[in-house]
C-alpha positions as CSV (number, residue, x, y, z in Angstrom):
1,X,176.4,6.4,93.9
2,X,173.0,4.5,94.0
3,X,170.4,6.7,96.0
4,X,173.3,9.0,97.6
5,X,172.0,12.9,97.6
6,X,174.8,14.8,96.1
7,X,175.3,16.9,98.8
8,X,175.7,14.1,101.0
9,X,178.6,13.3,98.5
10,X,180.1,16.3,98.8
11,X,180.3,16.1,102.1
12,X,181.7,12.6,102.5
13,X,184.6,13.9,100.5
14,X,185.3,16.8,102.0
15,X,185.1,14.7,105.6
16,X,187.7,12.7,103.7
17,X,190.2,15.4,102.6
18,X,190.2,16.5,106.0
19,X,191.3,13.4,108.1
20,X,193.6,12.6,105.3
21,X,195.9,15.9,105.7
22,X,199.0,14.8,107.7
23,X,199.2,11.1,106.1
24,X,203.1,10.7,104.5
25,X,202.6,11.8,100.5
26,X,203.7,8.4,99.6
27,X,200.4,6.9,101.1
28,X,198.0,9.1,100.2
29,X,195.2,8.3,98.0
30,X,194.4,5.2,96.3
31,X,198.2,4.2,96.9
32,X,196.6,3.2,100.5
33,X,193.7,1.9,98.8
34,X,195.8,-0.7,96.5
35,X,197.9,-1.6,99.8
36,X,197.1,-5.3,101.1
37,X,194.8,-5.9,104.0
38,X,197.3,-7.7,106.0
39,X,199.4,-4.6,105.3
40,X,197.3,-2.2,106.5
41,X,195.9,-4.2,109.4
42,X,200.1,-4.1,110.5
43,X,199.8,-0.2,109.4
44,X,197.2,0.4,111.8
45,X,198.6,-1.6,115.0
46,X,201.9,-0.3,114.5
47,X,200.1,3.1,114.3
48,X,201.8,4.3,111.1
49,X,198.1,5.0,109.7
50,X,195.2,5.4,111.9
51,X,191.8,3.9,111.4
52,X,190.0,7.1,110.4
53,X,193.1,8.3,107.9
54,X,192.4,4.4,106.6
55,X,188.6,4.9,106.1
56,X,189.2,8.7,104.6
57,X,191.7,7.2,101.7
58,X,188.7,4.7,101.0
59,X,185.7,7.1,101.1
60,X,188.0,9.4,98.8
61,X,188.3,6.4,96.5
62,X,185.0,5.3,96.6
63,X,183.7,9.5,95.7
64,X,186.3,8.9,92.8
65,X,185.7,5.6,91.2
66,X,182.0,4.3,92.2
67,X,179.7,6.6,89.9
68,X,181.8,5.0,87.1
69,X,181.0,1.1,88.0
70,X,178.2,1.4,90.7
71,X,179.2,-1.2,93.0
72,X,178.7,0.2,96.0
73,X,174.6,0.8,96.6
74,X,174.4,1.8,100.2
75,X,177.3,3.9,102.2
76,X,177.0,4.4,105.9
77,X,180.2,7.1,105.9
78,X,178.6,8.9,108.8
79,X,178.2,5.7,111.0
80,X,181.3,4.2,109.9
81,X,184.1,6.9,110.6
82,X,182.2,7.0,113.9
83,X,183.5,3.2,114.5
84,X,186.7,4.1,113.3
85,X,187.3,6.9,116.3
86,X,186.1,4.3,118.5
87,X,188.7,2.2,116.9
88,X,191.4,4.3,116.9
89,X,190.3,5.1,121.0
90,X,190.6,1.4,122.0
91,X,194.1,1.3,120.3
92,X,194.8,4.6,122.3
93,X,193.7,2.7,125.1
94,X,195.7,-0.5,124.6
95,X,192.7,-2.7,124.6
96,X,193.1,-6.3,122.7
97,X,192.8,-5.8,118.8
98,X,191.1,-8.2,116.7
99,X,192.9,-9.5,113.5
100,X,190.8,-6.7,111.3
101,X,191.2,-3.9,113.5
102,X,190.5,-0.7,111.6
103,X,189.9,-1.9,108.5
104,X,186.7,-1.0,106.3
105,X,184.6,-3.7,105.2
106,X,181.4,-4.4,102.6
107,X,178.9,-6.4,103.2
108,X,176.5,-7.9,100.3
109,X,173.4,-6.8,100.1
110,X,172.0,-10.5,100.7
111,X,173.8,-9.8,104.1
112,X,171.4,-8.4,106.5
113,X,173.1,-5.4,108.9
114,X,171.7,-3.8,111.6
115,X,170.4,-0.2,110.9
116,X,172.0,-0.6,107.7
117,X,169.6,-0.8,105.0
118,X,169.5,-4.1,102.9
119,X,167.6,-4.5,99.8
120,X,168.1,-8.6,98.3
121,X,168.7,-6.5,95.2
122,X,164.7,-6.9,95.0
123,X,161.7,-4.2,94.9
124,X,160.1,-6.0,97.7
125,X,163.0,-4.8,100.2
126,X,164.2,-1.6,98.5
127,X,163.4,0.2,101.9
128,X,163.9,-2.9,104.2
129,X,166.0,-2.0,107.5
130,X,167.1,-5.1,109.7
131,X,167.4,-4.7,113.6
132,X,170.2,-7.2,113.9
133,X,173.1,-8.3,112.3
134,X,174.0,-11.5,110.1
135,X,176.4,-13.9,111.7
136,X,179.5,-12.9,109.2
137,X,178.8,-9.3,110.0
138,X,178.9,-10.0,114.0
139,X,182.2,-11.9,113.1
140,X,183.6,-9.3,111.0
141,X,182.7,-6.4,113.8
142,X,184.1,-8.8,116.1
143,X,187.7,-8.7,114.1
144,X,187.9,-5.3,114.3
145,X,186.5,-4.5,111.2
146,X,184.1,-1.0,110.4
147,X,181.2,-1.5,108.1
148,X,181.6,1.4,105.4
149,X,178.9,-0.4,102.9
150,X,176.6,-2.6,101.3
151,X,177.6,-4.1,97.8
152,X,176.0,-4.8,94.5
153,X,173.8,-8.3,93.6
154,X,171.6,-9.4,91.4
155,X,167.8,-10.3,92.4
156,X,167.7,-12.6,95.6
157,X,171.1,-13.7,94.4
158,X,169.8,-15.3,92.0
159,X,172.1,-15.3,88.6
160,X,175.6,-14.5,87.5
161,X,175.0,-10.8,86.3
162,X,174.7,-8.1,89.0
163,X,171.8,-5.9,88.2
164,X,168.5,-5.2,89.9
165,X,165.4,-2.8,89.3
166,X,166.6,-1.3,92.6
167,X,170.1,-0.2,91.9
168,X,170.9,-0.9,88.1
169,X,173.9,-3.3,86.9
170,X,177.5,-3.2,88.1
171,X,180.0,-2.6,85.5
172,X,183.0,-4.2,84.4
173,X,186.0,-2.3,85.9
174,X,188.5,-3.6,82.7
175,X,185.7,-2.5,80.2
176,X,182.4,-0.9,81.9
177,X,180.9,-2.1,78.3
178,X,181.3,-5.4,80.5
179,X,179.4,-7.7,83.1
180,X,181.5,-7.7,86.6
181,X,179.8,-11.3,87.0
182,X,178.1,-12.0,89.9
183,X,176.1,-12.8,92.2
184,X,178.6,-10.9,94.4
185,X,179.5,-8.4,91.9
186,X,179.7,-5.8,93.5
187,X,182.1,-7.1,96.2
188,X,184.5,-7.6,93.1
189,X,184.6,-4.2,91.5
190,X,185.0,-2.8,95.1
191,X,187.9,-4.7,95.9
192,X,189.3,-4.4,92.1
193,X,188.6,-0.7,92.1
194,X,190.2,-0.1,95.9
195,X,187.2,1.0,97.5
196,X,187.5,-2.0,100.3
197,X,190.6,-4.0,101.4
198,X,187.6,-7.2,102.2
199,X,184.5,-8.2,100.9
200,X,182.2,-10.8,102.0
201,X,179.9,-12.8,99.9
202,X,178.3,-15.6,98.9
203,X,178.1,-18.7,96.7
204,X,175.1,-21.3,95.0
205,X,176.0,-21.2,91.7
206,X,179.4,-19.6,91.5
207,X,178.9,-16.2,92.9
208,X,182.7,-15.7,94.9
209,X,184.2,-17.3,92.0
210,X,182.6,-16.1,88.7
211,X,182.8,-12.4,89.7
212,X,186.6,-13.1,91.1
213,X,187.4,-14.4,87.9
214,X,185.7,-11.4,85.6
215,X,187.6,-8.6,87.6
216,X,190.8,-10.5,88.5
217,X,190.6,-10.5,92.0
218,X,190.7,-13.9,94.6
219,X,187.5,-15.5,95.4
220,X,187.2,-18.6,97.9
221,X,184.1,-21.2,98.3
222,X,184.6,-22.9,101.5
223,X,183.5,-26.3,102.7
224,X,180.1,-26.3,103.8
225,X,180.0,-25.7,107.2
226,X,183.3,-23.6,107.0
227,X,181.4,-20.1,107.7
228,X,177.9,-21.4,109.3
229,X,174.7,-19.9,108.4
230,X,172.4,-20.7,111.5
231,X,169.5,-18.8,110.0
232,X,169.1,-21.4,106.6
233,X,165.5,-22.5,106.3
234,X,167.2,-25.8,104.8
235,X,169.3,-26.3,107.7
236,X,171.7,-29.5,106.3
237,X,171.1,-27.8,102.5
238,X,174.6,-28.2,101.0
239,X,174.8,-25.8,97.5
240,X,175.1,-22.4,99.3
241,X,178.0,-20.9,101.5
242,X,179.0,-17.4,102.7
243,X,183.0,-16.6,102.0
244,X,184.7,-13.7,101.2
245,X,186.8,-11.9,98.3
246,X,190.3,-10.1,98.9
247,X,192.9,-8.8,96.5
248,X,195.4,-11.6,96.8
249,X,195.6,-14.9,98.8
250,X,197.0,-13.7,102.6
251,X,194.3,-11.2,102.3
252,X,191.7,-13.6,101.6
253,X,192.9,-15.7,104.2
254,X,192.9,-13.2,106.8
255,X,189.2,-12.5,106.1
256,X,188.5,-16.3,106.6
257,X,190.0,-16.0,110.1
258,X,187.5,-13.4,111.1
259,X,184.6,-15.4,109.7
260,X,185.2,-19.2,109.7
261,X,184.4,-21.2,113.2
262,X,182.2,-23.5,114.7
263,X,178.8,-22.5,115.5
264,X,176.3,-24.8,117.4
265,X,173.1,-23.5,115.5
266,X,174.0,-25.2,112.5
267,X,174.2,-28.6,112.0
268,X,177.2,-28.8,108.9
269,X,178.7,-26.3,111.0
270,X,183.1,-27.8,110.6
271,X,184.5,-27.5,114.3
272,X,188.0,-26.3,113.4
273,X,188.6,-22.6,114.8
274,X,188.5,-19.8,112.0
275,X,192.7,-19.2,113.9
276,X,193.6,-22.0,111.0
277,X,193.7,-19.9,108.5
278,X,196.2,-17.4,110.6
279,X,199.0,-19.8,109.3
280,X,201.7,-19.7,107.0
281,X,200.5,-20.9,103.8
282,X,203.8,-22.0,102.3
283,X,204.4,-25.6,101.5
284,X,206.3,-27.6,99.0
285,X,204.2,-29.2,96.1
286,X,206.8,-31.6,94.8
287,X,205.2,-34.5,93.7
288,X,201.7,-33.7,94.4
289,X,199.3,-34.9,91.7
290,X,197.0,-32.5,90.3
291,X,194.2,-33.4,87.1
292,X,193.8,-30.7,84.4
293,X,190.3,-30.6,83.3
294,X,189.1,-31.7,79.8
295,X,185.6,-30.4,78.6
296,X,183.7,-31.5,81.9
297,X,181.7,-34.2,79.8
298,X,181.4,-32.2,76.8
299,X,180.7,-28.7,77.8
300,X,181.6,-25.8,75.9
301,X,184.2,-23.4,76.5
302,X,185.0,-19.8,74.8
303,X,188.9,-21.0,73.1
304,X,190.5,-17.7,74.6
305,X,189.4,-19.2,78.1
306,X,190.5,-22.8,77.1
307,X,193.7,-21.8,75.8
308,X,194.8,-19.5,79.0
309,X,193.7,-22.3,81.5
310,X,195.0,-25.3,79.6
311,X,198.5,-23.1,79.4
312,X,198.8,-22.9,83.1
313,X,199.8,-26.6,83.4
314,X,203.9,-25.6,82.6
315,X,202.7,-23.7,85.9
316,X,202.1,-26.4,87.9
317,X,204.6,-28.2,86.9
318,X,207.2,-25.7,87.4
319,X,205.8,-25.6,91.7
320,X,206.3,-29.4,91.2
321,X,203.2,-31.1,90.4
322,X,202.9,-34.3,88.5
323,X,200.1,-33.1,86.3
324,X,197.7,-35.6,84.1
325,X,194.3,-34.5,82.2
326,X,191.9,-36.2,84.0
327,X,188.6,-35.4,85.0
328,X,185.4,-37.6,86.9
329,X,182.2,-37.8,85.7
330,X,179.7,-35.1,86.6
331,X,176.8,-36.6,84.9
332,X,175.0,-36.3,88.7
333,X,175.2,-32.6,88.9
334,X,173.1,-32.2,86.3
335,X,170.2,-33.7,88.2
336,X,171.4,-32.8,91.7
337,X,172.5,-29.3,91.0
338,X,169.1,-28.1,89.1
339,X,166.4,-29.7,91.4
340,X,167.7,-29.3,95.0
341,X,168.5,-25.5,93.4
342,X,164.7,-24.9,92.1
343,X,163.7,-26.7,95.6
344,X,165.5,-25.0,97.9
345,X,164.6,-21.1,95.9
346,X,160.5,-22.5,95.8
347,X,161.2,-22.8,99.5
348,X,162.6,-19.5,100.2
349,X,160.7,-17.4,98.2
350,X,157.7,-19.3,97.3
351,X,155.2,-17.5,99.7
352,X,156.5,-13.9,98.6
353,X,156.5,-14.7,95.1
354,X,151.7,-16.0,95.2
355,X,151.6,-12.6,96.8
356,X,154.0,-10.6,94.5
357,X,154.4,-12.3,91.3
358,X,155.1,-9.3,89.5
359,X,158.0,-8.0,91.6
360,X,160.2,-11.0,90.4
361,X,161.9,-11.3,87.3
362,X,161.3,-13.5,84.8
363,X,164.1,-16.2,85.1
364,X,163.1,-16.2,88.9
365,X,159.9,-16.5,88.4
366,X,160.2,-19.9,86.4
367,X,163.2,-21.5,89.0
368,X,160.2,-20.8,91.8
369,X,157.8,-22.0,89.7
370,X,159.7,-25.5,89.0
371,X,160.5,-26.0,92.5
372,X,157.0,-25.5,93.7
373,X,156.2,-27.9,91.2
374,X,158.3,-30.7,92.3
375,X,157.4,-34.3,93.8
376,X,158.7,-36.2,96.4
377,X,160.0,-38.6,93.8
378,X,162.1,-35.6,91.8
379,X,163.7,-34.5,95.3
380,X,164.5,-38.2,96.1
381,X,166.2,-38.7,93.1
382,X,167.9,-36.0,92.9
383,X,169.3,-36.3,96.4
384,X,170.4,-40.2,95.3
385,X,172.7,-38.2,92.1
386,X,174.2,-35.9,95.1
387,X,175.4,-38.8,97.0
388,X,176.4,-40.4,93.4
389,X,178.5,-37.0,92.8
390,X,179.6,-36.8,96.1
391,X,181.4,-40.1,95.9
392,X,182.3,-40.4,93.1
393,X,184.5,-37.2,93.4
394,X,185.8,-38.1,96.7
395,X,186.9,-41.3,95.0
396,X,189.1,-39.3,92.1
397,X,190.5,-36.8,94.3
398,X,192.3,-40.2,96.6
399,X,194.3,-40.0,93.1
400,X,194.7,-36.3,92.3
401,X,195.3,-33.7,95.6
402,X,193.8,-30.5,93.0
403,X,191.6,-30.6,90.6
404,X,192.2,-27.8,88.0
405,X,189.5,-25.9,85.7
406,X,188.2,-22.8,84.4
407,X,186.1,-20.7,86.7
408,X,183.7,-19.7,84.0
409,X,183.4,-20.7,80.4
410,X,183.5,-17.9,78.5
411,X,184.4,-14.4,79.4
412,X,183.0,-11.5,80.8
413,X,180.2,-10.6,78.5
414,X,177.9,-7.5,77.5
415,X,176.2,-5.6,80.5
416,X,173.0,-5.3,78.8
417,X,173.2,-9.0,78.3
418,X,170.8,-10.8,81.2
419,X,173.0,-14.0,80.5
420,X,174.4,-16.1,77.9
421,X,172.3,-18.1,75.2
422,X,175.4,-20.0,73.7
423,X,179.1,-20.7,74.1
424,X,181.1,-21.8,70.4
425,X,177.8,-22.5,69.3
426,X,176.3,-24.5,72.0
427,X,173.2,-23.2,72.6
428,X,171.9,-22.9,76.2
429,X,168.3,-23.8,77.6
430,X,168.6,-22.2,80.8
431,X,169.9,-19.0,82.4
432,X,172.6,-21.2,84.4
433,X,174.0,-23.8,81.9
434,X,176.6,-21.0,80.8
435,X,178.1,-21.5,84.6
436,X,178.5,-25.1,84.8
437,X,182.1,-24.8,85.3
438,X,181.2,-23.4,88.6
439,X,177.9,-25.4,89.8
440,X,179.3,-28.8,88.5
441,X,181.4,-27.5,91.6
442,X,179.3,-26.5,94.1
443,X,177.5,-29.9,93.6
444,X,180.4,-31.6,95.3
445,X,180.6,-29.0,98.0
446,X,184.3,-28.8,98.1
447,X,186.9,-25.6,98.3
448,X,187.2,-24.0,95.8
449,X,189.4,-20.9,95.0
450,X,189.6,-18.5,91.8
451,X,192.6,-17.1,91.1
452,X,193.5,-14.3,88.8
453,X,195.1,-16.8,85.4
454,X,195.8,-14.4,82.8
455,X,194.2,-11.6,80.3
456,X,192.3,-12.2,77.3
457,X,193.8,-10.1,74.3
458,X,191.1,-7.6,74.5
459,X,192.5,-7.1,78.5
460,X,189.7,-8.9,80.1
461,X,190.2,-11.3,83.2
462,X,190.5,-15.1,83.1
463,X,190.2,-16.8,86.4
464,X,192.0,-20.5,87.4
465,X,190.0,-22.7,89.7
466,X,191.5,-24.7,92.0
467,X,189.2,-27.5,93.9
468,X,190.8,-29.3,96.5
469,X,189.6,-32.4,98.5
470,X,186.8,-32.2,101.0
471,X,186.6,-29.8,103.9
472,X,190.9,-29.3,102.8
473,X,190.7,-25.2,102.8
474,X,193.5,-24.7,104.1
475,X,195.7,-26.8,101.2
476,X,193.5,-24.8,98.5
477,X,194.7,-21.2,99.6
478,X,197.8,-23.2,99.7
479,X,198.0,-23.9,96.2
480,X,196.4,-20.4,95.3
481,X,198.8,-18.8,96.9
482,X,201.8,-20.5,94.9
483,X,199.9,-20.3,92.0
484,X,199.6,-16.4,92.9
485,X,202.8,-15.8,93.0
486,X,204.0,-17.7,90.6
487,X,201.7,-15.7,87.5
488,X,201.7,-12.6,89.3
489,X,198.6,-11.5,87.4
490,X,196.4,-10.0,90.0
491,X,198.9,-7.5,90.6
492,X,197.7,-5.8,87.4
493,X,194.9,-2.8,88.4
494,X,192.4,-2.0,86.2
495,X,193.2,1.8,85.0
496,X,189.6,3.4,85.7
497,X,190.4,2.7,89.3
């Protein structure tokens, strides 16, 4: 583990051994780890487990299985199984439980937490302690939920690759040779590996559905507005959302319930109560039309990712969907996307960057460096191409309820690779055009799930997306969910964990 004495180590797993004796043989271990959140949140009211056997099994797993993929960066054991006594003593006391209650949680490291150190993945912050908590982390808390640690991310966020001079990269959990994706990385591997039941994250670019996808676990972009951020310096800025990652659908879902809501700070912030996603998710899909993708205007796309995602339409069609290739025209992303991106990072981390230049990395360096270099004009125009965008997909999804894609196009790629120059020969000018599968998406600011689709034939994940019409969350875990079961894939673990 990342900065973690080894007698510290030690200790956390012998703290674990010892609140795990008396737990039933049969859920022991990572067996508890692998168990669904909404199972073990009913585990832990109906006290068949209590919180601090549930955090043990998880620190065990995490002593097991991090030092293999480093995903985990900072762990607060000490500070956590303290809040899981506390737990487990408002149970005793028959006080109200949140929908969480007892379960342990990870928070990216782009997620400020009080106490809890909180690096941005950056040099700048490598010892940088916050006094207060995030909104999703007050949320979470609120749920019931224990902080155990913070997770793996690039730089600021900033690409789909988690590494850092701080921490290293995170590795690949179906081939550590492998990128996990990113930029919430690590909150993948930890949920792939069993080291956290939830994760939250966060997403410009792609980063809850690219690093779903490489490490076949659920990732969700909500609506803007769904999860409010009421610290953005951009206050109506539309590209980035918080979210979360779970193992399957319902889990993902119950996370969202904890973190969604109304809050009066932020001006996108959707007024619906985060108790919607408490609901059943099961619906009929007879009849509903849903558009299969074709090359997004002439992108490219590795064939082993073409193949598994283009296959999936006998899978729609067998919940019931009238399915029809058919895709709008995102010829607007391309200027929205890019300049409101450089813009909004010159804004954020303009000032830091004149006094530390040499502290960013280099494909950092030059998005700051375009932003701070942009008119009035630019920003106008690319603001008109976001309405364009906006409208025009609005205007194909009165036809089509889904619109169905691949979350990235290619898959998960060398570690040691920063990103990818090329896809079936299409060379790449820019350290983001490999993702436009994803960004062509977040453009248009509506839900968007990935869902585990299938396995290349050298066993590395392909993820489905699923984009739904605007502010309709609810309908995309729908789908997910019926897509979930239907393939069954993310029920396959990867074996390191």
């Amino acid at each position: 583990m990342a900065n973690e004495p080894t007698r510290r180590d030690v200790l956390i797993g012998m703290a674990a051994a010892s609140l795990l004796e008396g737990v039933a043989v049969a859920q022991t271990g990572d067996s508890i780890c692998f168990l669904s959140a909404v199972e073990m949140a009913k585990m832990v009211r109906a006290k068949k487990i209590s919180a601090r056997e549930l955090l043990a099994a998880h620190l065990k797993q995490i002593e097991r299985v991090n030092p293999q993929v480093n995903a985990i960066v900072t762990l607060v054991a000490d500070q956590a199984m303290l809040a899981a006594a506390k737990a487990d003593e408002a149970q005793a006391r028959k006080e109200k439980l949140g929908p969480l209650h007892g379960l342990p949680v990870a928070h990216k490291d782009l997620v400020e937490t009080r106490g809890i150190r909180t690096t941005f993945g950056s040099p700048l912050y490598k010892d940088y302690v916050p006094t207060d908590d995030d909104l999703i982390v007050q949320r979470l808390h609120a749920a019931g939920a224990i902080t155990l640690c913070k997770s793996n991310t690039p730089e600021f966020g900033s690409g789909s690759q988690t590494f850092n001079t701080v921490f290293g990269a995170t590795k690949n959990p179906y081939d550590v040779t492998k990128t996990c994706g990113g930029s919430s990385g690590g909150a993948a591997v930890a949920l792939a590996c069993g080291m956290v039941p939830v994760a939250d994250g966060s997403d410009t670019g792609g980063s809850l559905r690219n690093p779903a996808a490489f490490c076949n676990v659920v990732g969700f972009r909500p609506s803007i507005g769904r999860v409010p951020n009421p610290k953005a310096g951009f206050a109506w800025f539309t590209l980035s959302t918080s979210g979360c990652l779970a193992r399957s659908v319902d889990d993902l879902a119950l996370g969202l319930s904890a973190i969604t809501g109304p809050d009066g700070r932020a001006p996108n912030s959707i007024r619906e109560a985060g108790s919607l996603f408490a609901k059943p998710l099961d619906r009929n899909f007879k009849g509903v039309r849903v558009a299969m993708f074709k090359d997004l205007g002439g992108q490219p796309f590795d064939p082993r990712v073409r193949a598994i995602v283009e296959g999936h339409r006998k899978t729609f069609e067998a919940l019931g969907c009238v399915v029809e290739q058919a895709e709008p025209d995102f010829a607007p992303a391309e200027i929205a996307f890019r300049v409101l991106r450089a813009w909004n990072t010159a804004n954020t981390y303009g000032e830091r960057y004149r006094q530390h230049p040499e502290a960013f990395k280099a494909t950092l360096r030059g998005e700051i460096e375009e932003g701070l270099k942009l008119s009035g004009n630019e920003v106008a125009r690319a603001e008109v191409a976001h309405g364009q965008l906006w409208r025009g997909f609005q205007k194909f999804l009165e036809k089509y309820e889904y619109f169905i894609l691949p979350v990235t196009q290619l898959p998960a790629f060398d570690v040691t690779t920063e990103y990818p120059t090329e896809i079936a020969g299409v060379k790449f000018a820019s350290y983001i055009d490999w993702m436009k599968s994803c960004w062509y998406i977040s453009a248009t600011g509506n839900p968007a799930a990935s869902v585990p689709g299938g396995f290349t034939a050298e066993g590395l994940p392909v993820g489905v997306q699923i984009v739904g019409r605007d502010k309709e969350d609810f309908a995309v875990l729908q789908m997910a969910r019926a897509f979930e079961a239907a393939t069954g894939f993310g029920k396959k673990k990867p074996s390191i964990a």
